[in-house]
C-alpha positions in Angstrom: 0.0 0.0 0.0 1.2 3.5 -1.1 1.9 6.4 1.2 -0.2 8.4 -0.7 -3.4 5.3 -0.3 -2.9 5.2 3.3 -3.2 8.6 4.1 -6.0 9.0 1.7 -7.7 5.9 3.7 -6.8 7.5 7.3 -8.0 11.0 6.2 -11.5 8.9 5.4 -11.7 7.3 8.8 -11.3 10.6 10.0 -13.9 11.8 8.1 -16.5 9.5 8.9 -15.3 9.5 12.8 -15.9 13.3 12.9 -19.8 12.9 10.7 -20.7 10.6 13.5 -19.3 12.9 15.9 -21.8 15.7 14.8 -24.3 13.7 14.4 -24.2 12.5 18.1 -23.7 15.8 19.3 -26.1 17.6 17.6 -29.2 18.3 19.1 -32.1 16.7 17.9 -35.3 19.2 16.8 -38.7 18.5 18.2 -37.6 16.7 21.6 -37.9 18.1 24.8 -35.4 20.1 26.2 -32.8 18.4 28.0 -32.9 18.9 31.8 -29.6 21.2 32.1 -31.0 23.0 34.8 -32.1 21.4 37.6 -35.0 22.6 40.1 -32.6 22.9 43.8 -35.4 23.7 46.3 -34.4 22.9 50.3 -36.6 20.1 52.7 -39.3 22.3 53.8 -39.1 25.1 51.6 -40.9 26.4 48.5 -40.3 27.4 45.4 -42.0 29.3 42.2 -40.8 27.8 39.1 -41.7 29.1 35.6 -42.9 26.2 33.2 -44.5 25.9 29.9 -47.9 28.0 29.4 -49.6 25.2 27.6 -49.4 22.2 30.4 -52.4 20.1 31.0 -51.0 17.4 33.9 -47.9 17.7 35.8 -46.0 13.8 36.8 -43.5 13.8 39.9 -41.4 10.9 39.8 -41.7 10.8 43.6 -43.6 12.7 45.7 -42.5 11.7 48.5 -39.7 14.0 47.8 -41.1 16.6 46.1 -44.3 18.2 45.8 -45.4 20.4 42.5 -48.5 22.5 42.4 -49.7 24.2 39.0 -50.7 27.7 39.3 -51.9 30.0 36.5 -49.9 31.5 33.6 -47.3 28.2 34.1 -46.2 29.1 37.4 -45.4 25.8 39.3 -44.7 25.8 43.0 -42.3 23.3 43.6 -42.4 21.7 47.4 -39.3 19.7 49.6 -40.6 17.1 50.9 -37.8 14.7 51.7 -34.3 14.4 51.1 -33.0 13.5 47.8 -33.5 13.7 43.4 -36.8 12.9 41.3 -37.8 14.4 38.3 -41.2 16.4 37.2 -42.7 15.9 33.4 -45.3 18.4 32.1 -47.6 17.2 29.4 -50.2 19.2 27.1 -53.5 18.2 26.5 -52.6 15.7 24.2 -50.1 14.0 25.7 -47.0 14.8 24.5 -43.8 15.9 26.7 -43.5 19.7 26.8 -40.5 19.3 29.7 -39.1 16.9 32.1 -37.0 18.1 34.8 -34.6 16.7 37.5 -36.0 18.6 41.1 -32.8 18.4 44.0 -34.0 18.4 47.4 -31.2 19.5 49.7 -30.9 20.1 53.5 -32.6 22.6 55.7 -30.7 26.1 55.5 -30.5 28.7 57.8 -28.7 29.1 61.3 -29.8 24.5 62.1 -27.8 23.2 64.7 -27.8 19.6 65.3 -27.4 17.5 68.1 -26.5 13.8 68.6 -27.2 11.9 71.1 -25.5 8.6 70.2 -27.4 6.8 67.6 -30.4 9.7 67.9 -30.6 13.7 65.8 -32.6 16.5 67.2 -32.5 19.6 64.9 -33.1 22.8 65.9 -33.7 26.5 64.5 -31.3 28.9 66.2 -32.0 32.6 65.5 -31.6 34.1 67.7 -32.6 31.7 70.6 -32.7 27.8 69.9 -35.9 26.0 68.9 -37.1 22.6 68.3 -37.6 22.2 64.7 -39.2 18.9 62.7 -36.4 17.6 60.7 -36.8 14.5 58.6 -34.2 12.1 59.8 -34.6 12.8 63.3 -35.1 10.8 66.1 -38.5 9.0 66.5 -39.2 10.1 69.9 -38.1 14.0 68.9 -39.7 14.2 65.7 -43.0 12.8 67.0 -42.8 15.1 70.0 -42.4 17.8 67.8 -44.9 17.4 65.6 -48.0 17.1 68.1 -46.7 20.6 70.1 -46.6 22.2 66.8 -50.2 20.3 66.0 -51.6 21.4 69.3 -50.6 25.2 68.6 -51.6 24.9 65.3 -55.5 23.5 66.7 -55.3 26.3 69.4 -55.2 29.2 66.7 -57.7 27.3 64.5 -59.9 27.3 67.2 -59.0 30.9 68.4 -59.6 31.8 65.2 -62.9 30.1 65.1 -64.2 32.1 68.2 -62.8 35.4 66.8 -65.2 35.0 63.8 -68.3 33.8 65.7 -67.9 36.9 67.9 -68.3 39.5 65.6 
């Protein structure tokens, strides 16, 4: 084989190598757009989220981590629920994918400490003074602690509320 034949036959592979090349990396018109920017919302918190106008039912892969609530005009209030990844698809009217898109749920921010008491976690909200706070991950006996004081208040102002109206 000639110099000239083999370089000729290289310069070919090289071709085709580079085609496919393009052809992988080239985006393809009429998908969805690819999930490049990911939803980071923390446990707890809430986000607003602009989506498409035109969206007819809204998927959560798991909604036990996230929660996703359609509001007019495509606003989308996006939810932590639990620690963790899952992804939310919005669909028209007819089906078809207008956008699928990976939500992050991330730890509580904010002044948390967080104690341990061997095997056990108890969180709490320090500004300026240090509060219980309900943290998933912590232990039983805290969480569930927790969570009825902060049900009882919550039933004390429902009712206070309650009285309020029927007084005036």
């Amino acid at each position: 084989m000639s110099f000239q034949s083999l370089r000729s036959r290289i310069s070919a592979v090289l071709m085709v190598r580079a085609l496919a090349a393009g052809i992988v990396l080239c985006p393809v018109v009429g998908l969805p757009a690819i999930a490049s920017d990911m939803i980071a919302v923390n446990v707890d918190q809430a986000k607003l989220v602009k989506f498409p106008e035109k969206i007819a039912t809204i998927v959560v892969g798991n909604p036990l981590i996230a929660d996703v609530s359609l509001q007019p005009g495509g606003m989308v209030v996006v939810t932590g629920k639990g620690y963790g990844a899952t992804n939310v698809v919005a669909l028209d009217r007819a089906g078809g994918v207008l956008m699928d898109r990976m939500i992050q749920v991330e730890g509580p921010i904010g002044k948390v400490v967080t104690v341990y008491r061997g095997m056990s976690r108890e969180s709490y909200s320090c500004a300026p003074t240090c509060e219980r706070r309900v943290t998933l991950g912590d232990a039983d006996a805290f969480f569930k602690n927790t969570m009825e004081q902060t049900g009882a208040i919550g039933q004390q102002a429902l009712t206070a509320s309650t009285i309020g109206k029927s007084n005036n």
